[in-house]
Structures are given as C-alpha cells and as structure tokens.
C-alpha positions in Angstrom: -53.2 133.0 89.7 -51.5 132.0 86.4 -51.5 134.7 83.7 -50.6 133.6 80.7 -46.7 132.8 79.8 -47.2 134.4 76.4 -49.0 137.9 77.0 -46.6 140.7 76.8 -45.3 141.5 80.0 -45.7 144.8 81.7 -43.4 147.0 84.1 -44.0 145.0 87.0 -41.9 142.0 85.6 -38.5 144.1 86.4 -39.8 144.2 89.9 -38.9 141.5 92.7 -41.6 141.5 94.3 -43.9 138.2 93.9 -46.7 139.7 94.2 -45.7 142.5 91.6 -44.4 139.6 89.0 -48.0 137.7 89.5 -49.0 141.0 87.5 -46.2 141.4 85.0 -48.7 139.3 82.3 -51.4 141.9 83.2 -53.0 143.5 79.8 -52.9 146.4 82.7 -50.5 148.8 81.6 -49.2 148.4 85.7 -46.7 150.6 87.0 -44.2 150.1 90.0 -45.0 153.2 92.7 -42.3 155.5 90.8 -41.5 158.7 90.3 -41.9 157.9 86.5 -45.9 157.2 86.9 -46.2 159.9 89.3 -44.7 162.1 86.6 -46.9 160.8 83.9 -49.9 161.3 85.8 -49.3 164.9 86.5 -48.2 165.7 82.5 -51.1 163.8 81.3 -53.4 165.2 84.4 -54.9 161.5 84.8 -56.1 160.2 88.1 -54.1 157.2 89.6 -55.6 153.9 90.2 -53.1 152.7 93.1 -54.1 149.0 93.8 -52.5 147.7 97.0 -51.9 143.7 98.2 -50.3 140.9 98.8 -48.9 137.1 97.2 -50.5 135.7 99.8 -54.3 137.6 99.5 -56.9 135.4 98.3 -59.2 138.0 97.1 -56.4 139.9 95.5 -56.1 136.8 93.5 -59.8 137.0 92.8 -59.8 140.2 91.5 -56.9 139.7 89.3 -58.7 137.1 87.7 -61.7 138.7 87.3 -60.4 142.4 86.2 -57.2 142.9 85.8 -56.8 139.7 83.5 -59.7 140.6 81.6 -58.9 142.8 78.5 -61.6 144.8 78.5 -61.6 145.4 82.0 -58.0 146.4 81.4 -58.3 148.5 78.4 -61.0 150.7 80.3 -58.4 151.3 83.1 -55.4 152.4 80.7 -57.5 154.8 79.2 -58.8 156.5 82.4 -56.1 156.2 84.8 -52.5 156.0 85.4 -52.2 152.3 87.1 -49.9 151.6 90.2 -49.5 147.9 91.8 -48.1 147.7 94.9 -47.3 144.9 97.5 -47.9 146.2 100.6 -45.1 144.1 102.3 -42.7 146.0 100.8 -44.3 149.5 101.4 -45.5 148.8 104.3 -45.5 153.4 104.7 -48.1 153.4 101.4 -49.9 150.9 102.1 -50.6 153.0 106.0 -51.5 156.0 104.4 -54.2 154.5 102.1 -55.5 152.4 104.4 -56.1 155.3 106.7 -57.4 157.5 104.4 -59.9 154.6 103.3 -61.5 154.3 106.2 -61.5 157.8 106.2 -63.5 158.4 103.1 -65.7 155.4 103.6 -65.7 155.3 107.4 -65.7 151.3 106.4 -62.5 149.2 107.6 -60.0 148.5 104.8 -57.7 145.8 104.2 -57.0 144.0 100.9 -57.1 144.5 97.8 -57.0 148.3 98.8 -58.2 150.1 96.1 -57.8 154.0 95.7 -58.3 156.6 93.4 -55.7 159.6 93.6 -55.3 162.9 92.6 -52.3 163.6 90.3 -50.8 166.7 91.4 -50.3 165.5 95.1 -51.4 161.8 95.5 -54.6 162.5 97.5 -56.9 160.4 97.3 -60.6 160.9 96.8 -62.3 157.8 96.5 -61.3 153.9 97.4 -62.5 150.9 98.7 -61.0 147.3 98.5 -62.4 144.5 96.5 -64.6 145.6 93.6 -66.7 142.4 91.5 -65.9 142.4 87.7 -70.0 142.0 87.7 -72.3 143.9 89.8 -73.1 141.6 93.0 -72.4 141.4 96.5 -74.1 144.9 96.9 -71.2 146.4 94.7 -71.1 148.3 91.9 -69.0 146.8 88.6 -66.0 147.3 88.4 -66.0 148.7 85.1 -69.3 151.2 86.4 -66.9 152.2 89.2 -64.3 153.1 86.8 -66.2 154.9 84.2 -68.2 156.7 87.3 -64.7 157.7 89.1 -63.2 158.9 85.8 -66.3 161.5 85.2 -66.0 162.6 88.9 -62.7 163.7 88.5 -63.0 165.5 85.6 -66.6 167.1 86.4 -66.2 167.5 90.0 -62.7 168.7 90.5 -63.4 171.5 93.2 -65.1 169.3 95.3 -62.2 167.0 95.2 -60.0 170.1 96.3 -62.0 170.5 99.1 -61.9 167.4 100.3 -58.8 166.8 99.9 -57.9 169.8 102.2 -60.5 167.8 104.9 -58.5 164.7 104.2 -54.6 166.6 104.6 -56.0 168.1 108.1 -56.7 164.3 109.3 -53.6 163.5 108.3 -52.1 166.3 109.9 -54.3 165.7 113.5 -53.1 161.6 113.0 -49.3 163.1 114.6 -49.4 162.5 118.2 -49.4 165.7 120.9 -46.2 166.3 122.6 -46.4 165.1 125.9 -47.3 167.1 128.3 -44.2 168.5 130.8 -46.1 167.0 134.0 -46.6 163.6 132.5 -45.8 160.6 135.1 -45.5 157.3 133.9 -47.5 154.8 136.0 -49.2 151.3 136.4 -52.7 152.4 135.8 -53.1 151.6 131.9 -51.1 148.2 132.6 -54.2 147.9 135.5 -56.8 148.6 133.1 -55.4 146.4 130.3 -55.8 143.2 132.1 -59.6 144.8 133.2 -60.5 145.1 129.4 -59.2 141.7 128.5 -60.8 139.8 130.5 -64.2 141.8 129.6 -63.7 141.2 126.1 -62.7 137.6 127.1 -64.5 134.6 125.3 -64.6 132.3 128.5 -65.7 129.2 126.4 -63.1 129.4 123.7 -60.6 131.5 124.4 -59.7 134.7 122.3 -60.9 138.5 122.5 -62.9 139.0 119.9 -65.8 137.2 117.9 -65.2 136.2 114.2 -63.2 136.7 112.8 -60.6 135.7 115.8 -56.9 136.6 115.3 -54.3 135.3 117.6 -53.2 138.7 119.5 -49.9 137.2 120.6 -49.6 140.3 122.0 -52.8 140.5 124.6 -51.8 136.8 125.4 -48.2 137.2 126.5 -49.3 140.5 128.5 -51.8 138.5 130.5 -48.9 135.5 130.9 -46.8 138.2 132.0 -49.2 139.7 134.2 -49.2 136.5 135.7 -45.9 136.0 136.5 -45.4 139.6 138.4 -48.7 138.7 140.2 -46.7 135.6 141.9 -44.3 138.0 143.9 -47.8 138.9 145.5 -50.3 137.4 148.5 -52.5 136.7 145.7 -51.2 135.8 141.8 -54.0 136.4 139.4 -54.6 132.8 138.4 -57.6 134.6 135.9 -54.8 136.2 134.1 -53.2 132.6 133.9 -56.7 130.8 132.8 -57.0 133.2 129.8 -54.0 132.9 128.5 -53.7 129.4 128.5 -57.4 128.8 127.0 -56.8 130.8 124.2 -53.3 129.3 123.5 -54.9 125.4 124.2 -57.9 126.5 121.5 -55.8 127.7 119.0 -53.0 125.0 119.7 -56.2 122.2 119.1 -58.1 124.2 116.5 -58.1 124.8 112.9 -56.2 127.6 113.0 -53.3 125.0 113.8 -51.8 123.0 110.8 -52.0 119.3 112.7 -50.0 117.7 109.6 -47.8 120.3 109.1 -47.3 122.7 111.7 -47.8 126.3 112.0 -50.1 128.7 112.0 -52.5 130.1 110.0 -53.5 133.5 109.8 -57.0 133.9 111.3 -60.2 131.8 112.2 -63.4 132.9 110.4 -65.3 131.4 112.8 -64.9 131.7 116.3 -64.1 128.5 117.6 -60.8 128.4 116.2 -62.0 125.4 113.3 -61.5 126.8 109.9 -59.4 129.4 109.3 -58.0 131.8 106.4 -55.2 129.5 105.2 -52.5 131.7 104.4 -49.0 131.3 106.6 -47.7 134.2 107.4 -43.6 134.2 108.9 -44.9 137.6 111.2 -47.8 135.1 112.7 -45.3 132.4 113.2 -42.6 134.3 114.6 -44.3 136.0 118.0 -46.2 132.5 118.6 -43.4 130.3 118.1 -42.0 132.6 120.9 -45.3 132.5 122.4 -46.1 128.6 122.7 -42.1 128.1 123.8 -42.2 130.5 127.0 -46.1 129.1 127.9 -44.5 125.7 127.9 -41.5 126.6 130.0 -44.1 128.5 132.2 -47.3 125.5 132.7 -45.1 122.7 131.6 -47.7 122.1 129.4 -46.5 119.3 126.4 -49.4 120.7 124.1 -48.1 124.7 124.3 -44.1 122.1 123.6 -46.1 120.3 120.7 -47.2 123.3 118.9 -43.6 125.1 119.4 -42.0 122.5 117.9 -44.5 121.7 114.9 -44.2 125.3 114.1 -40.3 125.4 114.4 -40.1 122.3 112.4 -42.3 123.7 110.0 -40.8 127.2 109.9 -36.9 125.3 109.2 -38.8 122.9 106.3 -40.5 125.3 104.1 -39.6 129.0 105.4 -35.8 129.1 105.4 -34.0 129.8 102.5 -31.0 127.7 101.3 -28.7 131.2 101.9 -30.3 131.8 105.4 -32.9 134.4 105.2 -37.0 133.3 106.2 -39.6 133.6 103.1 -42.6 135.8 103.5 -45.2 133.4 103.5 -47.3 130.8 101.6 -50.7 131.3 100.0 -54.1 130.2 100.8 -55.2 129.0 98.0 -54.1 126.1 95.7 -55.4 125.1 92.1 -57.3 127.6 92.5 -59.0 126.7 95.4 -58.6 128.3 98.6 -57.7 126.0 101.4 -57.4 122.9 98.5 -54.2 121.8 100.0 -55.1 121.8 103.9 -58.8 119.9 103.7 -59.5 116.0 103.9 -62.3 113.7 102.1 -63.3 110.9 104.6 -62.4 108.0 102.2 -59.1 109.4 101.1 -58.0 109.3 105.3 -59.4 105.8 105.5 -56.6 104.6 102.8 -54.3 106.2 104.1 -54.3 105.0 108.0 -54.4 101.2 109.8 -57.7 100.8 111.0 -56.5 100.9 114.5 -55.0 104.6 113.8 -58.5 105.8 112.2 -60.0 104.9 115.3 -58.5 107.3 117.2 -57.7 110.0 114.4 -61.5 110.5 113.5 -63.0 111.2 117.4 -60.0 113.2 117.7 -60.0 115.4 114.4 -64.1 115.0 113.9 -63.4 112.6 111.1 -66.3 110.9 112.9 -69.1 114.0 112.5 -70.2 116.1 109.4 -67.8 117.5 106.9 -66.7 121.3 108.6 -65.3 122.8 105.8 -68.3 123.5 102.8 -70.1 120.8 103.4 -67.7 118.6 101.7 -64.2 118.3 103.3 -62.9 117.9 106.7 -60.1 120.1 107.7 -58.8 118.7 111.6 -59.8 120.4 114.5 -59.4 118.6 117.9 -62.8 117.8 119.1 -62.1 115.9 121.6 -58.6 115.4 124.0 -56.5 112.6 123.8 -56.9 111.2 127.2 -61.1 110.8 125.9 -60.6 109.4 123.0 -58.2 106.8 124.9 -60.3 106.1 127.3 -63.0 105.4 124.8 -61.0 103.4 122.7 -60.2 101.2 126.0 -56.4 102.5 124.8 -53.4 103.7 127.6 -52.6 107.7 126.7 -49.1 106.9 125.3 -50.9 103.8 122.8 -53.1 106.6 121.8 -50.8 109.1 121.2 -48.6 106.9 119.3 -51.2 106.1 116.9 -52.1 109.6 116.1 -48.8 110.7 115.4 -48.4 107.6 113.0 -51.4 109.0 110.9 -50.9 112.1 111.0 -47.5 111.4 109.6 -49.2 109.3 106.5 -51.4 112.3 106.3 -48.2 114.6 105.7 -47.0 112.2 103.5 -50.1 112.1 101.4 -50.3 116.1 101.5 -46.7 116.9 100.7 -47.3 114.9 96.8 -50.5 117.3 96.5 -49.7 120.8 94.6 -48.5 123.3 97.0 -49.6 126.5 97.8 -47.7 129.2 96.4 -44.7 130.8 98.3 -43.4 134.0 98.4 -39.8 133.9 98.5 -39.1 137.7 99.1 -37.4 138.3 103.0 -38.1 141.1 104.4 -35.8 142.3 107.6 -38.6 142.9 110.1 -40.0 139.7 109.4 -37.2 138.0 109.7 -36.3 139.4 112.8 -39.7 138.3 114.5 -38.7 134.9 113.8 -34.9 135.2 114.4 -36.9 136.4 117.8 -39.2 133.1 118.1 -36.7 130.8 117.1 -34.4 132.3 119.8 -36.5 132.0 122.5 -37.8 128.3 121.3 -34.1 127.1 121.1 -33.7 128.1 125.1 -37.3 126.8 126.1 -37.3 123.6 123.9 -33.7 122.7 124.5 -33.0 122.6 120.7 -29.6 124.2 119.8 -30.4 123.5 115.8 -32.7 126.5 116.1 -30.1 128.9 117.1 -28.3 127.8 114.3 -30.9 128.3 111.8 -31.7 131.9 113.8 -27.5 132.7 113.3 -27.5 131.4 109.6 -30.3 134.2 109.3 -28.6 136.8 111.2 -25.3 136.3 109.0 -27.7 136.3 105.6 -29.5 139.5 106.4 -26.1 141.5 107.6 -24.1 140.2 104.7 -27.2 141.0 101.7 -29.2 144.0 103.4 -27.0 146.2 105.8 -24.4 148.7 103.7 -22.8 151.7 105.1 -24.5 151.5 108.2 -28.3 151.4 106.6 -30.3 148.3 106.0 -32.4 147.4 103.0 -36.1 146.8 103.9 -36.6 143.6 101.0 -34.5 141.2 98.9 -35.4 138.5 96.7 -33.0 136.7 93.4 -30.0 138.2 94.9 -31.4 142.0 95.0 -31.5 143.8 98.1 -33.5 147.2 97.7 -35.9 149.9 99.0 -34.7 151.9 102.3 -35.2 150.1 105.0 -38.3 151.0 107.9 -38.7 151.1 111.8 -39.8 147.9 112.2 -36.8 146.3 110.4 -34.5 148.1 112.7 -35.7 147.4 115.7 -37.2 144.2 115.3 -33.6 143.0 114.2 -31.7 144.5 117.1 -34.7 142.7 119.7 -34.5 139.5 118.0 -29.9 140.3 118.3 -30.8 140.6 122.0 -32.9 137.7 122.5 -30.0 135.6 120.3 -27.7 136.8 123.1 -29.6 134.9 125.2 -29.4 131.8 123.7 -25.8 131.9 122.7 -23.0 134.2 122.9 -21.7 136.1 119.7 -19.8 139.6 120.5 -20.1 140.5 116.9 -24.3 140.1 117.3 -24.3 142.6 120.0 -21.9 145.1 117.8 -24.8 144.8 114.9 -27.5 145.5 117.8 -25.9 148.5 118.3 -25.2 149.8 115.0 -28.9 149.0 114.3 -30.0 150.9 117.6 -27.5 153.6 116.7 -29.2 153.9 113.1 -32.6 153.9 114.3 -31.4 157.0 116.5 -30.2 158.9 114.3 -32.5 158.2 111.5 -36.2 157.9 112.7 -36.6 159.2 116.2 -38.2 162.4 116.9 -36.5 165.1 118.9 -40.4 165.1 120.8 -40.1 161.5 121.5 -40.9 158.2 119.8 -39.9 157.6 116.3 -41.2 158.1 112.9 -42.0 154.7 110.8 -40.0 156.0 107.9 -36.6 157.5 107.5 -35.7 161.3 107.4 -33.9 160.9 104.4 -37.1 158.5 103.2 -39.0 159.4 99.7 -41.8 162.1 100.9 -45.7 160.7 100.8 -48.5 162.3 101.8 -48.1 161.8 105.5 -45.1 160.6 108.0 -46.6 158.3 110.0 -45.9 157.9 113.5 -48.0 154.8 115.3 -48.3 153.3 119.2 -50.6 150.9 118.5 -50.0 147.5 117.7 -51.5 145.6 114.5 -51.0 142.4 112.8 -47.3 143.7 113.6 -46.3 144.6 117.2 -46.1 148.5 117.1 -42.4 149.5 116.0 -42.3 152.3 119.0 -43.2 149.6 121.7 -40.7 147.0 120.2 -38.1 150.5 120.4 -39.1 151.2 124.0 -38.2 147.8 125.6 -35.4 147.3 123.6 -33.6 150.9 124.5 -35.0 149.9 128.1 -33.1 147.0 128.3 -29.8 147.8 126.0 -29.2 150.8 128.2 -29.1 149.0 131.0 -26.9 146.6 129.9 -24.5 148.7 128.4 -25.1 151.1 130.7 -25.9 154.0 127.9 -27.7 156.6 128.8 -28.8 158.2 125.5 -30.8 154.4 124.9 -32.6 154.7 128.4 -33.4 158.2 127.9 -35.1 157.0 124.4 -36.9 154.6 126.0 -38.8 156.9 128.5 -39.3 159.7 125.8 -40.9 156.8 123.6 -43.6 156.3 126.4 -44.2 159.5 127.0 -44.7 160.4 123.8 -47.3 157.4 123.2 -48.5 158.2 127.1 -52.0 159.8 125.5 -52.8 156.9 123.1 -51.2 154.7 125.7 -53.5 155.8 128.1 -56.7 155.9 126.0 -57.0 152.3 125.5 -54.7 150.4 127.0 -54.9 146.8 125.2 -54.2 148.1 121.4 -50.8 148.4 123.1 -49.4 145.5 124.6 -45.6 145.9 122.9 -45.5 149.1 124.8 -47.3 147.8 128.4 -44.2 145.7 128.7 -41.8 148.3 127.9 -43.9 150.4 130.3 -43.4 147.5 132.8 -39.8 147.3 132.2 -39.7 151.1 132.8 -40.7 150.9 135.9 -39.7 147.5 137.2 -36.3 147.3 134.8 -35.7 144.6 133.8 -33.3 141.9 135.7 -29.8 141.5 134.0 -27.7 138.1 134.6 -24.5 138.5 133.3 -22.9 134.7 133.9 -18.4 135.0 133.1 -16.6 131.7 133.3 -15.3 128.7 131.2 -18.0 127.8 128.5 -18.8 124.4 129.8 -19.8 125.7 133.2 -22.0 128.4 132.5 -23.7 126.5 129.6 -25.4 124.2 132.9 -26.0 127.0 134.9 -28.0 128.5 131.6 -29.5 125.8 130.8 -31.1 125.3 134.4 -32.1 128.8 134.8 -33.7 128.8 131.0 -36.0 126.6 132.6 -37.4 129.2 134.5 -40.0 131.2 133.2 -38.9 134.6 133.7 -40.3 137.2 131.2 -38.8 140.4 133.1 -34.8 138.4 132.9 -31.8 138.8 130.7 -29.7 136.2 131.1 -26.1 136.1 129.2 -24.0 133.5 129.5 -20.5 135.0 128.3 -17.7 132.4 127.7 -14.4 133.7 129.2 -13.1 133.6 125.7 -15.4 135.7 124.6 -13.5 139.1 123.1 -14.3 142.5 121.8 -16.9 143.3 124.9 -18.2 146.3 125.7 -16.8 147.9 129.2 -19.9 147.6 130.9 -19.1 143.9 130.2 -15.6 143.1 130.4 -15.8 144.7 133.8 -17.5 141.4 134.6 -14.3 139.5 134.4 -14.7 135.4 134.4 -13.6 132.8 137.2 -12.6 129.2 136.5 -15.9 127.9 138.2 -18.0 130.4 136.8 -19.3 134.0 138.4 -23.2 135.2 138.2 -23.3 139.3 138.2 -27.1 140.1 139.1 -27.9 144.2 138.0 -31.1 145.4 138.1 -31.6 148.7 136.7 -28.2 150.8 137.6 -27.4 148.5 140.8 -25.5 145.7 140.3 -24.9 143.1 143.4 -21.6 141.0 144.5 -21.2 138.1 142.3 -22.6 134.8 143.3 -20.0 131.4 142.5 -22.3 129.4 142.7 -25.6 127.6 140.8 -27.9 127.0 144.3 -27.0 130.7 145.5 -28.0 132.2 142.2 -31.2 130.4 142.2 -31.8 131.4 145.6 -31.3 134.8 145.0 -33.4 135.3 142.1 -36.4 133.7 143.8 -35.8 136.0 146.4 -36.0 138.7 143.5 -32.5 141.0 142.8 -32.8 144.0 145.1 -34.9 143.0 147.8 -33.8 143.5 150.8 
C-alpha cells in the first residue's frame, strides 16, 4: 500500500509503528489507541471504530485500499465515529480482548483486519467483524451500509447495547481461570492423552494436524519429538511419535511453505499439502522452527531438517537483523501489489536463467515440469519429487544432482533479489526477538556454527542497551524509540532464549539479565493464585486482564514461564522460581487438563516438573570443556542443560562457583536438588548420562 506522499498526514505519522505510518496519508481522521481519542469519544458521545492489524496482513492492505483511502468512504467514518488504528504487534493485550469478544458477538473466528465497534463510555464493544468489502460482495454488507447501519444502532438502540454489554463483561469476567483446587496433583495423564490426540488428528499422507489451512505447530511437533526421546529409556520407544514428527517437518521442509531460493518460512499453507502458502515471513515463525529443524537434525541426522536450519538462519542474518543488533518483525506478502509477486516463477523466465543440464533436474524436482500451481499462471517450487529420483532418472550420481540444484537455485536468488521486495517491517519487538535469540541459540550448538551466537549476543546487547531501564523493559522500538510497557511474553521469552544462550556460550553478565528479567516478571505479572497475568499491574487498564494457557501463533507466555522457573531454580538453586513454576501448572491444571495439545509449551514444563530437568555444569580451562561441549551437543537431549563455564569465568552465582574448575576439566551432573561426584573425564560423562543421572 502506497498512499499518496502529498495528502495531509494524520496522527498516526508520529507513531513508530509501520503499520500505523502505512496510515498516516489516510483521509481517515486515524487516531493512535490514546487516552486523547478515548476522551474525545466520551465528550462528543461517538462510538469508536477501533480497526486492528498488521504491516504484514494482506487483506489489511486490501481494505486500506479499498476504504480507508477512499474519501468518501473516509468522510462517512469521521462523521460517525471516533477512529482508532492499531497494530496488533505492539498491543498484543487489545488486540486479545477484541479478538475474544469478536468471536463472542459473532460466534465466527476473528483474525485480521479486526474490526469493532465500541462503546464510548467504557470501550465495550457491540458489534465487529474483520474484513468488510468497500462494495457489497463476498456475502458482505458495504462497508459504507455497515457504517451508516452501526451508527443508527447506537444511537436508536442504546439499551440494548447496555444489556449486552453486561452479557459481554460477565464472559470476560468467567475467561479468568478457577483457582486450583487444594487436592490438585500434577500428573502424566494430559502428556498421555496429548500424544493420543495428535496422532488422531494426524494427516498420515502429509504430515500436519489440521486440514487447510495447515500451520506449522512447532509446538505439537517438538512435543511428539520429545515424547520420543523419553520413550527410548523404555522396552519400547514410540517410533509413531518419531514418524509424525519427522513427516510433517520433511513436508514442510520440501513444500511451499519453504522459501527454496531464499530460505525461511512462510506463515501458513492454504492448501494442505504444504505447496502454496500465505507469503508473509514472520521472525515468531522462524524463531521456534529454526530451533525446531536444528534439534530434529541433531536428533535423525537427517541433512534435509540441517538444510532447512541453515537456509533459514542464513536467511534470518541476511534480511532480519538490523545493522544495531535487534531482529525486524517481518516481511510482507505482497509485492507491487500482488501478493506472492516476488516468490512465483514463469517457466520461460527459469529456462534463461539455468544451464540446460541444471533445468533438468530443477523442473522434476520443483514441478517446473507439470502445470503452473499458483493461479494458473506461475510456478512457485515445491519438491515433487526427492533428489535421489530425480537422479536416478536423469542417469545422474546424488552428489551430481545435488550440485546442479544448488547452482540454479542460486541463479534463481540472484534473479529474485533485482525484483522489488516485499515490504519489511523494521519495528523489534522483545518477545520476538527472544524466540529467535532462542532459535539461533540452539542452531549455533546443533549446526556447529559459532557466527550465530554472535548474531544471537549482538541482539542480546541491542535489546538490553535500547529497551530495558530501571529494571523494566520496553515491549517495541523502531528509529531509535523504545516505547510502550513491556508484556509477558517479552519477559520470559528473553530470559528462555538468556538460558538457552548459556548453552551455547558462556556470559555471566547473560545470566544476571535472566534474572533481573525473571525477578521483574515476579514481581510484576504473577498472580498471588498462580500463573501470571499477560499485562503488568502497573499496565494502562482495558476492559479485561487477560490471563492465557493455551498456546497460539505464540507459545503461551505461562508455559514458556513454567519451564523456565523449572529450570532456573534448579540451577540456581532458588526456591521462590521452582515454587512459581508448580503454582503456574496448577493454576493452568483445568485448561491443562481439558485439552491437552492446545498446550504444548506447558506439557514440557509439566514434564520437566516431574522429571526435572538434567543440569551439566562442565568447570575447567576454556579449551577443554569447549570439546567436551561440543561432543555432547551432538546429542540430542531435550530434557539437558549443559554449561560449559570457563574457569575464568567471574561474577557467578554460589550455586555455581561452588562448582570450582580443574585444569583438565570437571562435569557436575544435578538433577533436580541432587547433585553427583564430578566426573574428570569425557568417556565417563558420556557413560553416565546414557545411563541417565540418578539411576541407580
């Protein structure tokens, strides 16, 4: 979307937001959420249009161009309403609240554009849907119709909409989770009955858990991996928990849904075979399968899950990482105009592009060789076939084959990157960023790449020098602006992703911000019931504090909080952390309970509860106990903290400079609150954790 440069500019172009400034050329006489249009709406006792979305959103775009650039549309909407844009990235707590009461009101799913009507006085809402046509079509009224319909409701109908919105405030009010109950036991069954519902809702031809459209579930796809894993200390390791898992990552990893030129991942298939998807790139998609692809590689030694890890990490340092440190939000789906524009193929332009010899293999392998896949007139690559039949049918060796595809595919890139781009919104947001500090973490220990801890560390040192003051983090910053109070998720994503940095490389001053963020989040969001609130106490009051187990696009804040306060405790040996940890599952023990899969982030805390987690605390001279880390990171071993401390290392905690270093190196193996003799030795720490530390 390109307003135009020479239209006034509205409110929004003080704003930082990219998607707010894609609006600042609106006729749309666009607020900010403020306590200025709030005000306004209440003197002038207008009803509120609150439209919610994102840069990325391609039928936000749409409806932008269609209504909110058009100035008649816009003239009708200034005289009825008061109007408020936000982006939904950074208020993340509106944009729950609406979306909730949406489906609510509609009993219809929401998503975006989210579009609501409120009530002045208190910011109910009493109608809403999401996209809304300029012109009557797609079984929806005009917008304009809608407008001039909503506008006479409110001022016709206003006791109705008091009544309702009492009906709507008692939803709200039963959303809030019950206490838990005094004689509630934490047990195995809902991790049991996860697995169960997986593999019914199990597409056993191409992977995934749902039909179109199919979204990645990270989540559902490391809980089966890491069911997998605890099944091998069994008579009888669930090799079905295994075969799911890695179908669904070797369909996405050869689909659509998989930028073959680029690397990455896009957001969703609409289809569901994993061949076309929603082209938006998303850093919170990229950040849990980067992760994701790195631990299934160290776990099958399969080179595709390596492949995909590395496109995406190579892909996520190219275009995601800002020159000061900090990850960007994501890019668009559309380009010119066109969603998708940027990503597709015509048949001809490949056959320029490539050697003969390299079309040979690229077309059987990408379906270059069938019909166009993508509106009947464009190609966009999905692996049809493997490599190994498409060598064997080209009378080629693997490795010959291999090397050819990579050649094209690298003109192909080269071709792309001279095409327009699709738009990228450079606003970095804290949780984000921690989900890919996270990924890129874990990928620099599984891929043996070091350069991706130091692109993790340069984010790390951005995000603490721009965004935390006085002990509280900002939630957003973009052009050198750090603002809005900072949420959950942001907290404890950052002090996982800290932890999981640990792993790769030591830093006592990472494990000090861990703390301080784990020390905020305590004192700041959790509930003296158990569990934590997804906003502040000292956050601007809405219509409803939300409190949620369940993961969604995002892995649920609380079930992120419970593993980490699991395993910090332990390794600090701070009882106030494990004692949130256990109230956090109790409190989401109901909804936990109810249906298990919705909650993976919380199964493996639930796990780690009751099988806590190992803790490998390896003291000696750095070059030493960077080979015994490196061997044992080659090990998958989901349930494992490993540390490898350098004896120079200064400033620890006493839980950890009671673990003094040797000149050959020492291993201290705790699991839970027992701790072992160290080992001096590489072969006798391997042997003792395939034996498992505490068995007898």
């Amino acid at each position: 979307m390109h307003p135009s440069p020479d239209r006034p500019r509205n409110r929004l172009a003080a704003e930082t937001s990219p998607y707010l400034l894609q609006h600042a050329a609106n006729p749309v006489d666009w607020y900010p959420w403020s306590q200025e249009a709030l005000a306004r709406a209440a003197r002038e006792d207008k009803p509120i249009l609150l439209s919610i979305g994102y840069s990325a959103c391609h039928w936000c775009h749409v409806m932008a161009h269609e209504s909110f650039e058009h100035e008649p549309t816009a003239a009708l909407m200034n005289a009825l309403f008061v109007n408020i844009k936000v982006d939904r990235e950074e208020r993340p707590d509106i944009d729950r609240i609406y979306q909730i009461a949406q489906q609510v009101l509609t009993q219809r799913g929401g998503g975006w554009p989210l579009t609501m009507f409120l009530s002045p006085e208190d910011q109910m809402p009493f109608f809403g849907g999401t996209y809304f046509p300029r012109e009557a079509r797609y079984g929806m009224p005009s917008f304009t119709d809608l407008l001039q319909r909503v506008a006479a409701y409110y001022r016709d109908r206003r006791a109705e909409i008091h009544a309702q919105n009492g009906r709507l405030a008692a939803v709200f009010a039963d959303l809030a989770p019950a206490a838990p109950a005094p004689e509630t036991r934490l047990g195995r069954e809902p991790i049991a009955r996860a697995r169960a519902m997986l593999e019914a809702d199990f597409d056993a031809q191409f992977g995934g858990f749902t039909g179109a459209p199919k979204f990645p579930h990270p989540g559902y796809i490391e809980r089966l991996l890491r069911h997998w894993s605890a099944s091998q200390l069994g008579a009888t390791p669930d090799l079905q928990a295994l075969y799911m898992a890695t179908l669904t990552l070797t369909r996405m990893a050869e689909g659509g849904l998989y930028d073959h030129v680029g690397g990455g991942f896009a957001r969703y298939s609409v289809d569901a075979w994993w061949m076309i998807p929603h082209f938006e790139k998303m850093l919170y998609d990229n950040g849990p399968l980067l992760a994701l692809y790195a631990e299934a590689a160290v776990a099958t030694g399969d080179a595709l899950y390596r492949d995909a890890a590395n496109g995406t990490a190579d892909w996520v340092l190219a275009e995601m990482q800002s020159p000061s440190g900090g990850f960007y939000s994501s890019l668009d789906a559309d380009s010119e105009g066109e969603e998708g524009r940027y990503y597709v193929w015509d048949r001809p332009e490949v056959e320029a592009l490539v050697t003969a010899e390299e079309y040979a293999v690229l077309a059987p392998r990408f379906g270059l060789d069938r019909g166009a896949n993508f509106e009947q007139r464009h190609w966009h690559l999905h692996a049809y076939r493997s490599v190994a039949d498409v060598a064997a049918a080209a009378g080629l060796e693997v490795p010959v084959a291999q090397a050819r595809l990579a050649s094209a595919l690298a003109k192909l890139a080269g071709a792309r990157a001279q095409r327009v781009r699709p738009g990228r919104d450079d606003k970095i947001l804290v949780a984000w960023n921690g989900l890919m500090i996270r990924g890129l973490a874990i990928a620099a220990r599984a891929l043996e790449r070091p350069e991706l801890a130091v692109a993790a560390t340069r984010a790390v040192d951005f995000l603490k020098s721009q965004m935390w003051r006085d002990g509280r983090l900002f939630a957003t910053h973009k052009d050198g602006r750090s603002h809005l109070a900072a949420y959950l998720d942001d907290y404890v994503f950052l002090a996982e992703a800290l932890l999981e940095l640990l792993a790769t490389r030591w830093r006592s001053s990472d494990l000090e911000f861990a703390v301080a963020l784990a020390d905020a989040a305590l004192a700041h969001f959790a509930d003296p019931a158990g569990g934590f609130w997804f906003t502040a106490d000292d956050a601007e009051a809405l219509i409803h504090r939300s409190k949620s187990f369940a993961d969604e696009a995002l892995p649920a804040g609380n079930g992120v909080a419970a593993r980490l306060y699991g395993r910090l405790g332990y390794l600090l040996g701070e009882p106030r952390y494990l004692a949130a940890a256990e109230a956090t599952l109790r409190a989401a023990w109901s909804a936990l309970d109810r249906y298990p899969p919705a909650h993976a982030s919380l199964l493996d805390a639930l796990e780690e509860q009751l099988e806590p987690t190992e803790i490998v605390v390896l003291r000696g001279p750095e070059a030493v106990i960077a080979g015994w880390h490196r061997e044992l990171s080659r090990l998958y071993a989901p349930r494992r903290l490993l540390l490898a401390i350098p004896e120079s290392a200064a400033d620890l905690p006493a839980a950890l400079a009671t673990k003094p270093a040797a000149p050959d190196g020492l291993a201290y193996l705790c699991k839970g609150t027992v701790c072992e003799a160290p080992l001096s030795s590489l072969p006798a720490l391997v042997h003792r954790l395939r034996d498992g530390i505490g068995a007898s």
